[in-house]
BAVEX-627647 format. One line per 2 residues: their letters; for each residue x, y, z of C-alpha. Coordinates in nm, 2 decimals, padded with zeros to 4 digits. Each point is the difference from the previous one (the first is absolute). Example, Ala and Ser with C-alpha at 12.3 -4.5 7.8 and 13.67 -1.06 7.14 Angstrom:
2
as> 01.23,-00.45,00.78 ~ 00.14,00.34,-00.07 $
//
This chain:
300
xx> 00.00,00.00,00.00 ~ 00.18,00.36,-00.11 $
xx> -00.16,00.30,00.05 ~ 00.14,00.37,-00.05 $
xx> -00.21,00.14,00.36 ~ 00.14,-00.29,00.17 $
xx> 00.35,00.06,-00.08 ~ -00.05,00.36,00.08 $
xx> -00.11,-00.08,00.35 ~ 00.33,-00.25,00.04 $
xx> 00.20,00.34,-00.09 ~ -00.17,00.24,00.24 $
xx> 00.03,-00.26,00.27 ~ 00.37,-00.04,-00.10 $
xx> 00.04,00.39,00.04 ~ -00.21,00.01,00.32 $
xx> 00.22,-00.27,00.16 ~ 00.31,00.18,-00.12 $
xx> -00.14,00.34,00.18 ~ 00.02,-00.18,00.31 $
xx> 00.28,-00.12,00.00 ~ 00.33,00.14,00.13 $
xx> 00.25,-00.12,-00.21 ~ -00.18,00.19,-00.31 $
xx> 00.06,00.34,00.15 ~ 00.39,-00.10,00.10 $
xx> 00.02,-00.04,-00.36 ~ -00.08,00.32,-00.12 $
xx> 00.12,00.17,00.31 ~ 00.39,-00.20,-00.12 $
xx> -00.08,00.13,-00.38 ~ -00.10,00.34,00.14 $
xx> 00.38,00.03,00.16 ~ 00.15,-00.18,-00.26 $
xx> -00.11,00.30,-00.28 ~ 00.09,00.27,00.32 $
xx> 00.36,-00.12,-00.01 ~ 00.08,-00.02,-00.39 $
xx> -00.18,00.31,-00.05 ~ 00.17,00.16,00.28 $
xx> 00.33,00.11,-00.16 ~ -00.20,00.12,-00.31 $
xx> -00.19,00.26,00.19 ~ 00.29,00.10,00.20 $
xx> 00.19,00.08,-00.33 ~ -00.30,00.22,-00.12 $
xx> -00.03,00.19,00.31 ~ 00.40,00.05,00.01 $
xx> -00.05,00.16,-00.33 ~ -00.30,00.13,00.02 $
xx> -00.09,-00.19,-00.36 ~ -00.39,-00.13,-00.12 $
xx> -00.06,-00.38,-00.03 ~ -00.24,-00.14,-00.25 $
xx> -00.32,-00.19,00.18 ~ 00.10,-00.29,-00.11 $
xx> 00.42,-00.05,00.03 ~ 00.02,-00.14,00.34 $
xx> -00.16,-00.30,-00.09 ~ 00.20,00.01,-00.29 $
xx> 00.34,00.02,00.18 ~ -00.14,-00.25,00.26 $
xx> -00.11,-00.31,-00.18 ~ 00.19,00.06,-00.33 $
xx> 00.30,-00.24,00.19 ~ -00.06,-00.40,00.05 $
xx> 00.10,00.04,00.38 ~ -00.27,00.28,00.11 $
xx> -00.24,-00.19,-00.20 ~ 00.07,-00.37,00.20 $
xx> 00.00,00.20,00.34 ~ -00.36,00.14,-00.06 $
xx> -00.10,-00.36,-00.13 ~ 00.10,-00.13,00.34 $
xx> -00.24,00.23,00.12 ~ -00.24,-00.17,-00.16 $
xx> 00.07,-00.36,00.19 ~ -00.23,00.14,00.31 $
xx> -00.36,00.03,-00.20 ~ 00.11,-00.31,-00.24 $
xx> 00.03,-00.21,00.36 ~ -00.41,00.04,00.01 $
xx> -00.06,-00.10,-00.37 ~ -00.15,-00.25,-00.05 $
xx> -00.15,-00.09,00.35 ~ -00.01,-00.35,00.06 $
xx> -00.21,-00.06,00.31 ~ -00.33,-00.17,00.08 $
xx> -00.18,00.33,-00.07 ~ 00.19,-00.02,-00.39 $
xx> -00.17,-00.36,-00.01 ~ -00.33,00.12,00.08 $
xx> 00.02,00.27,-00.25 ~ 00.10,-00.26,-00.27 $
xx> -00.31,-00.20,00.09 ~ -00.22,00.27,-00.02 $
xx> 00.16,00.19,-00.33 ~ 00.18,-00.25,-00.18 $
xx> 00.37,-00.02,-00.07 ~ -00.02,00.12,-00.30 $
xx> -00.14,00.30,00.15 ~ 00.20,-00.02,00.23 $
xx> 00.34,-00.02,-00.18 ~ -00.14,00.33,-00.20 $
xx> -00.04,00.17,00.30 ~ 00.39,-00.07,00.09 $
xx> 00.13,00.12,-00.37 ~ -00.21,00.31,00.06 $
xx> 00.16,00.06,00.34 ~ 00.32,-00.04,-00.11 $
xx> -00.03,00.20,-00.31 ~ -00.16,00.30,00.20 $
xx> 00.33,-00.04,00.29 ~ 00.29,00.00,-00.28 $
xx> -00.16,00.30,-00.10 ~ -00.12,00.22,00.24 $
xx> 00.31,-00.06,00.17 ~ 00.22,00.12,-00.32 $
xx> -00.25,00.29,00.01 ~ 00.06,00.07,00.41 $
xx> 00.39,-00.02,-00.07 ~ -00.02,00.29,-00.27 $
xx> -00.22,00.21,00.18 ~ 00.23,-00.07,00.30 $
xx> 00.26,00.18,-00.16 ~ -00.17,00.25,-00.23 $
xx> -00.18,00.14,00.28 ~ 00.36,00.05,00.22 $
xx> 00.09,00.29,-00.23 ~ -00.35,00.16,-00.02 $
xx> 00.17,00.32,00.14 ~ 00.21,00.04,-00.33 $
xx> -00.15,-00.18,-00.25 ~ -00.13,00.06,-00.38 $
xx> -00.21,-00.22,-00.22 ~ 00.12,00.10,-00.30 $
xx> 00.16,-00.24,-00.22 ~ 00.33,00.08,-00.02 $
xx> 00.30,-00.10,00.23 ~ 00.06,00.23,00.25 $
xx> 00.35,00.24,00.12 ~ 00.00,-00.29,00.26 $
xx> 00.10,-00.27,-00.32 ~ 00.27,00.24,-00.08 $
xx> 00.13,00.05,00.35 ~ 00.02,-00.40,00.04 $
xx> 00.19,-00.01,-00.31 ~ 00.34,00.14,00.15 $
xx> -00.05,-00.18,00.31 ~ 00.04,-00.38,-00.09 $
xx> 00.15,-00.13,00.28 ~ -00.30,00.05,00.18 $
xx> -00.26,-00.06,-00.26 ~ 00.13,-00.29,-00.23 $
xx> -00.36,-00.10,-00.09 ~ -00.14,00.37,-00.07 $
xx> 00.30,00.05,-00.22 ~ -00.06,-00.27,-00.19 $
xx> -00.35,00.05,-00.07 ~ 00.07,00.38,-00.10 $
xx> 00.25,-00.12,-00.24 ~ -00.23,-00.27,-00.18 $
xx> -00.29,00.22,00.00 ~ 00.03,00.39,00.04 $
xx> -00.01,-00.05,-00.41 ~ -00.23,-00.29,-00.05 $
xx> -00.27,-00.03,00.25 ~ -00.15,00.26,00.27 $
xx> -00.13,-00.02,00.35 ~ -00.32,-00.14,-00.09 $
xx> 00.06,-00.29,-00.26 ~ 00.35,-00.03,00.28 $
xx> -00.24,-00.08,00.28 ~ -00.28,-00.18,-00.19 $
xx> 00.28,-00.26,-00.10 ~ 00.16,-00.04,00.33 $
xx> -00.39,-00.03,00.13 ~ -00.13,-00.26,-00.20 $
xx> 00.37,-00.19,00.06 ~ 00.00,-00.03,00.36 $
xx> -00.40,-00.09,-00.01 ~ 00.14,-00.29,-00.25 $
xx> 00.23,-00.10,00.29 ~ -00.26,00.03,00.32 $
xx> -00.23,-00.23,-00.21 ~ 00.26,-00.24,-00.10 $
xx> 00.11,-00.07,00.38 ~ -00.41,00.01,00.12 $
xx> -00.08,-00.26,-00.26 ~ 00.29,-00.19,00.13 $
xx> -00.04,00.04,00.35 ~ -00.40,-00.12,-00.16 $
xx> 00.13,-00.28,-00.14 ~ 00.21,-00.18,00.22 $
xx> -00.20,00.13,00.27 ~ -00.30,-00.23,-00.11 $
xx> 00.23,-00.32,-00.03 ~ 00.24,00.01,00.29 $
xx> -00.18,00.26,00.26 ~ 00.04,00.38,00.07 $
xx> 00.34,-00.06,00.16 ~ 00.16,-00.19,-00.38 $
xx> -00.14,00.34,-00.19 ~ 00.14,00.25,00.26 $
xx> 00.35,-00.16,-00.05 ~ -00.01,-00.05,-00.36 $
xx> -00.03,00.34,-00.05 ~ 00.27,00.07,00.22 $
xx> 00.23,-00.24,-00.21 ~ -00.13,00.18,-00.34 $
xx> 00.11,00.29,00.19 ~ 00.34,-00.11,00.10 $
xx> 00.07,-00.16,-00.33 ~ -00.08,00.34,-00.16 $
xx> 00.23,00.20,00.24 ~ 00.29,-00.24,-00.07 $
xx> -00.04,00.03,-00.41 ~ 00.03,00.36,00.07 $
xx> 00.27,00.08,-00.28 ~ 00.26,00.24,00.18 $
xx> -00.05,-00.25,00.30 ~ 00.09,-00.32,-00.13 $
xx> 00.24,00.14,-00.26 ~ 00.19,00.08,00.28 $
xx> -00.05,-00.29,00.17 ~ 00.17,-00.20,-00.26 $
xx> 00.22,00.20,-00.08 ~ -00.09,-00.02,-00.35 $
xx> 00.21,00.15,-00.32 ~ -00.11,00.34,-00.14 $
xx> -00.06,-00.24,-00.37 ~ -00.26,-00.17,00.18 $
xx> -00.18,00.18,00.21 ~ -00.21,00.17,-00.30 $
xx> -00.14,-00.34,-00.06 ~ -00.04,-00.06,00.39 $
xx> -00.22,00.32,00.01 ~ -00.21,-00.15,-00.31 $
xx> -00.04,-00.33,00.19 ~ -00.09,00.17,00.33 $
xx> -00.26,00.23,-00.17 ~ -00.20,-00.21,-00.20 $
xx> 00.03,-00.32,00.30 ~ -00.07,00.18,00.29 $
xx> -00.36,00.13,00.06 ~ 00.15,00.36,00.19 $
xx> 00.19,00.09,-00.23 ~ -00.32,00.03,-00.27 $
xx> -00.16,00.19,00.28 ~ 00.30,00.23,-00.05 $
xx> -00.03,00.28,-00.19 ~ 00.41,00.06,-00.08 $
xx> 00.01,-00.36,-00.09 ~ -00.22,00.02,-00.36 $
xx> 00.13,00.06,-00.33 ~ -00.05,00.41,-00.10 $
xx> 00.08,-00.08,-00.36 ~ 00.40,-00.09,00.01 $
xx> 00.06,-00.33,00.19 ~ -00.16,-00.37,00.06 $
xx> -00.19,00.08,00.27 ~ -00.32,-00.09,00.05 $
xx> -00.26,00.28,-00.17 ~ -00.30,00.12,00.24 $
xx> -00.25,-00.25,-00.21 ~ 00.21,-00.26,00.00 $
xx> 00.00,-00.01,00.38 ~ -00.39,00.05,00.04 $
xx> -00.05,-00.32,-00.25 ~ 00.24,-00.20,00.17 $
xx> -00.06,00.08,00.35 ~ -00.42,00.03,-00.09 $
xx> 00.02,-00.38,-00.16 ~ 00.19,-00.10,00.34 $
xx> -00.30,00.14,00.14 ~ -00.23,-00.15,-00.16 $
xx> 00.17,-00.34,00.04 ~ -00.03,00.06,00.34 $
xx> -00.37,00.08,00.04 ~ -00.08,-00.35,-00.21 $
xx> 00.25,-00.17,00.27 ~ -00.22,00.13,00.31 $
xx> -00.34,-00.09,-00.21 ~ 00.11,-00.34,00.00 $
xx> 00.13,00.02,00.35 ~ -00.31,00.15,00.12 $
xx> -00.20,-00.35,-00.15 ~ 00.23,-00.22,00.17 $
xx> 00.03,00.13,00.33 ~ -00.19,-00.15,00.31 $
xx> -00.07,00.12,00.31 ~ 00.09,-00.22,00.36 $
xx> -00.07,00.05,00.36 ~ 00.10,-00.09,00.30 $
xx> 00.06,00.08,00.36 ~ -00.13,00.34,-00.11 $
xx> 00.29,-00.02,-00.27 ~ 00.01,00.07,-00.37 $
xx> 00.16,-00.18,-00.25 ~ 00.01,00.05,-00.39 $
//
């Protein structure tokens, strides 16, 4: 039995339960301080030199490096511990709606998390500057200031010096946007996924692994690691970018028109048919999973 009101009730009741719950509003409060602090010597630099910023560039400065992006992602881990619930209330609600209705309800939930958090992150740090900001669409004095200060801003210099003549703030942000929701809703559905065959506990850590395995194929980090030759490491950077699921949340690691990199659509096909692979996983997961008890006890 599917039905569209049914699955709609399964999400409100998903959101309800996440309102009470604690560890929901830990997890913005750690994304709220997580923006504060990479935002933080951005403003400084604007009020040192009394310069404009464009409404949009501290996101853009933020989450345009794979490290800023997989810190706000760990954020994330405190709501994904609630989804899916998998209690005796979750079993009655199967009963009553259906799993089918059920399961929709989940996808909905986790499609309405990955992005309302990607959309709490950039007003986090949009809204830091509100005391000097524009909305025009062009890169601030700020851009230019960062420019001659690269030992502090790595990541800001690099995005001014692939953009500032190819993209501007708004088509900059929309990209990173719609790249780091690609990434929340890659690690949901696999929190989703293994969640439904091994228990809350098995998705919560295999998220953490997908983390850790991204933060070690960070290029500079394990090109250092190994020590590897300057011949070689062009071709590590290829292999780390199109293997590792950050780095196509990273906006500095795509193709701008004069290397291998991956190209913005390239990553939203690959990491959207990941997706999608994963959403057909959990529906089969969802029709084989049963439901135990004992001693008061879950068990799936």
């Amino acid at each position: 039995m599917f039905s569209m009101k049914s699955a709609a009730l399964c999400f409100l009741w998903n959101l309800r339960m996440l309102g009470k719950n604690l560890r929901f509003y830990l997890g913005l409060l750690l994304g709220f301080l997580i923006c504060f602090f990479l935002t933080e010597k951005t403003i400084s630099l604007a009020q040192a030199f009394r310069t404009d910023i464009q409404f949009f560039e501290p996101f853009i400065w933020c989450f345009a490096d794979g490290n800023s992006v997989l810190f706000a992602s760990l954020a994330l881990l405190l709501p994904l511990s609630q989804i899916p619930r998998l209690d005796a209330p979750t079993s009655y609600l199967i009963l009553r709606s259906g799993r089918k209705s059920w399961f929709l309800g989940q996808i909905i939930t986790i499609l309405s998390i990955s992005m309302l958090y990607t959309v709490f992150l950039l007003l986090c740090t949009s809204l830091m500057t509100v005391g000097n900001v524009f909305f025009d669409n062009c890169w601030s004095d700020t851009a230019t200031v960062m420019s001659f200060a690269p030992q502090q801003f790595d990541v800001a210099l690099t995005v001014v010096r692939r953009t500032v003549k190819q993209t501007d703030p708004y088509s900059c942000a929309a990209s990173i946007f719609f790249l780091m929701a690609q990434y929340m809703l890659f690690l949901s559905l696999v929190s989703l996924v293994v969640s439904l065959q091994f228990g809350k506990q098995a998705g919560i850590s295999a998220v953490i692994g997908i983390s850790l395995y991204s933060y070690l194929l960070t290029p500079s980090r394990f090109e250092t690691w190994l020590g590897l030759d300057e011949q070689i490491k062009y071709i590590a950077n290829l292999l780390a970018a199109w293997m590792s699921p950050l780095q196509h949340a990273t906006y500095t690691m795509h193709s701008f028109g004069y290397d291998s990199l991956p190209t913005f659509v390239q990553t939203h096909i690959l990491m959207g048919s990941v997706n999608l692979i994963l959403i057909l996983l959990s529906m089969w997961s969802v029709h084989r999973m049963q439901f135990s008890f004992g001693k008061g006890e879950q068990y799936v």
